[in-house]
C-alpha positions in Angstrom: -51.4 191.4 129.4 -51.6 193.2 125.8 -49.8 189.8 124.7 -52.6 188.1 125.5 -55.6 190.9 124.1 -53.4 190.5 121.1 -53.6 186.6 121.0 -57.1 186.1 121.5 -59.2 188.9 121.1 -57.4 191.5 118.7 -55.0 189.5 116.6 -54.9 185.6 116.5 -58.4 185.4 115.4 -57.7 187.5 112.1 -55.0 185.5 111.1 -56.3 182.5 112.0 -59.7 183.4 109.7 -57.2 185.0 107.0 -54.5 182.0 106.8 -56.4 179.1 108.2 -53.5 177.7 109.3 -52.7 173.9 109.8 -50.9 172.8 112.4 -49.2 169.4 112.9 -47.0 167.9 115.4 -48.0 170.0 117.7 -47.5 167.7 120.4 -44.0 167.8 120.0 -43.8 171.4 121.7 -42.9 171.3 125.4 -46.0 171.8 127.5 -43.7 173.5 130.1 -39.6 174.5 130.8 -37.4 176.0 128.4 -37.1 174.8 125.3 -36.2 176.6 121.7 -38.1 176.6 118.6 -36.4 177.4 115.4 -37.7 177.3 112.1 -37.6 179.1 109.0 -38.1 181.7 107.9 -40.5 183.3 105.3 -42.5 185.3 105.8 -43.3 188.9 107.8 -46.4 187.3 108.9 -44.2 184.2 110.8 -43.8 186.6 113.7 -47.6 186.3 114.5 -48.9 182.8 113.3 -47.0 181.0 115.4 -48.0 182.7 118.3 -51.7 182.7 117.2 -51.4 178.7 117.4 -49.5 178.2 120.4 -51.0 177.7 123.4 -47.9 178.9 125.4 -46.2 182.3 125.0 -43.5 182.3 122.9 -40.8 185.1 122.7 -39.2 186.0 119.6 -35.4 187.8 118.9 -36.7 190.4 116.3 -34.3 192.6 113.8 -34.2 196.1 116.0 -35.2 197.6 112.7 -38.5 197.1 113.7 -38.0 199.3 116.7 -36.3 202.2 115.7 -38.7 203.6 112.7 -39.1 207.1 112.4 -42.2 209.1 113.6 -45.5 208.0 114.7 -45.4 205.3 112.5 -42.2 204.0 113.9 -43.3 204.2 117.4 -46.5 202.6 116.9 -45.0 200.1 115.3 -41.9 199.6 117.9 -44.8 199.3 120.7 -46.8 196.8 118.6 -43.5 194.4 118.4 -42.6 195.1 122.0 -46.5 194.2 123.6 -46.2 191.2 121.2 -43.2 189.6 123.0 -40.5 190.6 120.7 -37.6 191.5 121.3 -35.0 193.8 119.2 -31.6 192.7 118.0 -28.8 194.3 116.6 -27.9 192.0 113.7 -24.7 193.9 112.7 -21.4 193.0 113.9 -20.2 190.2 116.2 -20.9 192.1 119.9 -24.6 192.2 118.1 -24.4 188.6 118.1 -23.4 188.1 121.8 -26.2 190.5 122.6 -28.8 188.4 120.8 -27.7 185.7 122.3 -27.6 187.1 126.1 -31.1 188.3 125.4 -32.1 184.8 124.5 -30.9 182.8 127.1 -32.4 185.2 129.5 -35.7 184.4 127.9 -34.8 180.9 128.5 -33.8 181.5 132.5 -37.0 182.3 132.8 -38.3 178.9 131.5 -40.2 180.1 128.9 -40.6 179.5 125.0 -37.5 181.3 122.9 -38.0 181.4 118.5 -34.9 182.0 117.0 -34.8 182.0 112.8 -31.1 180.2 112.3 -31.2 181.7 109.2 -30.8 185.2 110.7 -33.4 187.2 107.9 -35.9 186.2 105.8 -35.2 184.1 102.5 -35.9 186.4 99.5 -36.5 183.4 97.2 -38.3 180.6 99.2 -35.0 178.6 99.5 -33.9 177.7 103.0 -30.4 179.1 103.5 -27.4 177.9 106.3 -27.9 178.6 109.6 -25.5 180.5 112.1 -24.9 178.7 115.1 -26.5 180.8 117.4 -29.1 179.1 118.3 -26.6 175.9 118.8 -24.7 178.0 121.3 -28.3 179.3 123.4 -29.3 175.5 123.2 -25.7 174.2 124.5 -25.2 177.0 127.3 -29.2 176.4 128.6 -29.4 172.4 128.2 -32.8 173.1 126.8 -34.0 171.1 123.8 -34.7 172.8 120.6 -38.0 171.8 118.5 -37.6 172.5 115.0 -40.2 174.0 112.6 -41.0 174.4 109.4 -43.2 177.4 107.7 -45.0 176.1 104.6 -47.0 178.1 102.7 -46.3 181.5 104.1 -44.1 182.7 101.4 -46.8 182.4 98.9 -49.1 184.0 101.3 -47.2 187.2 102.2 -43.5 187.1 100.1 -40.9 189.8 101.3 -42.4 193.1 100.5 -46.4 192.8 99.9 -48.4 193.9 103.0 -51.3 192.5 102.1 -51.4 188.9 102.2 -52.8 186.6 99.2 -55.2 183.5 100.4 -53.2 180.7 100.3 -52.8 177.5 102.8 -50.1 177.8 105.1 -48.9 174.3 106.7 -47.3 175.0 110.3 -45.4 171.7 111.3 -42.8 170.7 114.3 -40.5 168.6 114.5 -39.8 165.9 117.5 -37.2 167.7 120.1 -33.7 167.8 119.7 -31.4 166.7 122.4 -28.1 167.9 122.6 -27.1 167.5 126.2 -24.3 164.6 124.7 -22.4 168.4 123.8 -22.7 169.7 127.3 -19.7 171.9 128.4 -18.6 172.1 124.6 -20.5 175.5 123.7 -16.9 177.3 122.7 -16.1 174.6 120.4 -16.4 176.1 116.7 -16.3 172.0 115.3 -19.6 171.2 117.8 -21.5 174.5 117.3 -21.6 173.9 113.1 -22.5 170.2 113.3 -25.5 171.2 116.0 -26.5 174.1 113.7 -26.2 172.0 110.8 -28.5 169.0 112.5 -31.1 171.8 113.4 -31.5 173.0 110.1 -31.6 169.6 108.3 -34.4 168.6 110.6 -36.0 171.9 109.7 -35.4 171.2 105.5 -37.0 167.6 106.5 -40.2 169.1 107.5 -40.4 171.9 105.1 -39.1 170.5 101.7 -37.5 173.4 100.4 -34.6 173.4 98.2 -31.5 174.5 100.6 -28.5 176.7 100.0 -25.4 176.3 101.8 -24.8 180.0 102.7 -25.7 182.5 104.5 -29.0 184.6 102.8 -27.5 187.6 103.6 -24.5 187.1 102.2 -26.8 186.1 98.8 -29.2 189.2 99.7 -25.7 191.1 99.3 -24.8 190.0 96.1 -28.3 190.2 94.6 -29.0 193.8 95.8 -25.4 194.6 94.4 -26.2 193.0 91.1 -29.2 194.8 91.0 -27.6 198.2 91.5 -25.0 197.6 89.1 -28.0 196.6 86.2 -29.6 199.4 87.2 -26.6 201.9 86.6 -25.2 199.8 83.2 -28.7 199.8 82.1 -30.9 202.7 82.7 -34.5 203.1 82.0 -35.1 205.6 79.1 -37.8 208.3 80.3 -41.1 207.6 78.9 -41.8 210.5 76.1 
């Protein structure tokens, strides 16, 4: 029920009036069944829009980060994710990644709308980074199609680390479905589950138009932060006299 209050009374209408955002290919999404919808990802802010223009509920794997803040503040904001449909996910070590993936296709059992970001985090620089197969292995084991998306805009808007957003157009665009039922029975292969990841994310880079790295962003977050830390301790700020 909150899900709803959320999505039309409470929430959807401010970001709507704050991002204005267009939509296109809208058509392409499923208007019943399981299916997957995996897109990009930019923004703190994808989370909500796409949920705001959907007209069907759509459940989202969310880091469990957002779940386990401390104090009220944390458990505000844990009960906001969970009455929005999300659900947490421990992104750290492969048993993590079976759980995610249990959790999704149980979203999917249910014949409802599953978002998945291939990517696994948000891209730090705009770039769209390689995906983990994942998503190929929830789209193999639960025949369902998956509808790829693209973000545009949303970045700009809101980049990693500014709560409030800037007014700029966002762009939300999907993709026709992709069927991979020709890889039925093949979801333990290593060779199938790349080339499906690999086909969902170049239909996602044909939508959005970004510039595309092949690896993993947090494997690049990694380096950068390390960098970062090592600049910091070579080079330290003098004290300001």
């Amino acid at each position: 029920m909150f899900y709803h209050v959320l999505k039309h009374v409470l929430l959807g209408p401010l970001l709507r009036l704050v991002f204005r955002p267009r939509t296109e290919g809208l058509e392409h999404i499923p208007s019943s069944g399981a299916a997957i919808v995996a897109g990009n990802h930019l923004s703190f802010s994808d989370h909500f829009l796409l949920p705001a223009i959907l007209k069907r509920r759509i459940t989202f794997l969310a880091k469990a980060e957002y779940f386990t803040g401390p104090g009220i503040k944390g458990r505000l904001t844990a009960a906001f994710f969970r009455s929005a449909g999300q659900i947490p996910v421990d992104r750290s070590g492969k048993e993590a990644g079976q759980a995610a993936i249990r959790e999704g296709l149980g979203v999917l059992s249910r014949g409802e709308l599953l978002g998945v970001y291939p990517e696994g985090t948000r891209s730090h620089d705009g770039r769209l980074y390689k995906g983990k197969v994942g998503v190929a292995v929830m789209a193999l084991r639960a025949g369902v199609p998956v509808v790829p998306c693209a973000m545009i805009g949303t970045f700009e808007a809101q980049p990693p680390g500014q709560k409030i957003p800037n007014l700029h157009p966002v762009v939300i665009r999907f993709g026709e479905p992709l069927d991979f039922s020709r890889y039925a029975g093949m979801e333990n292969e290593k060779v199938i589950l790349r080339a499906v990841t690999d086909e969902i994310m170049y239909a996602v880079l044909t939508l959005s138009g970004q510039e595309y790295v092949d690896r993993y962003a947090a494997d690049v977050k990694a380096e950068a932060a390390a960098e970062s830390a090592e600049n910091a301790r070579r080079f330290p700020r003098m004290p300001l006299s």
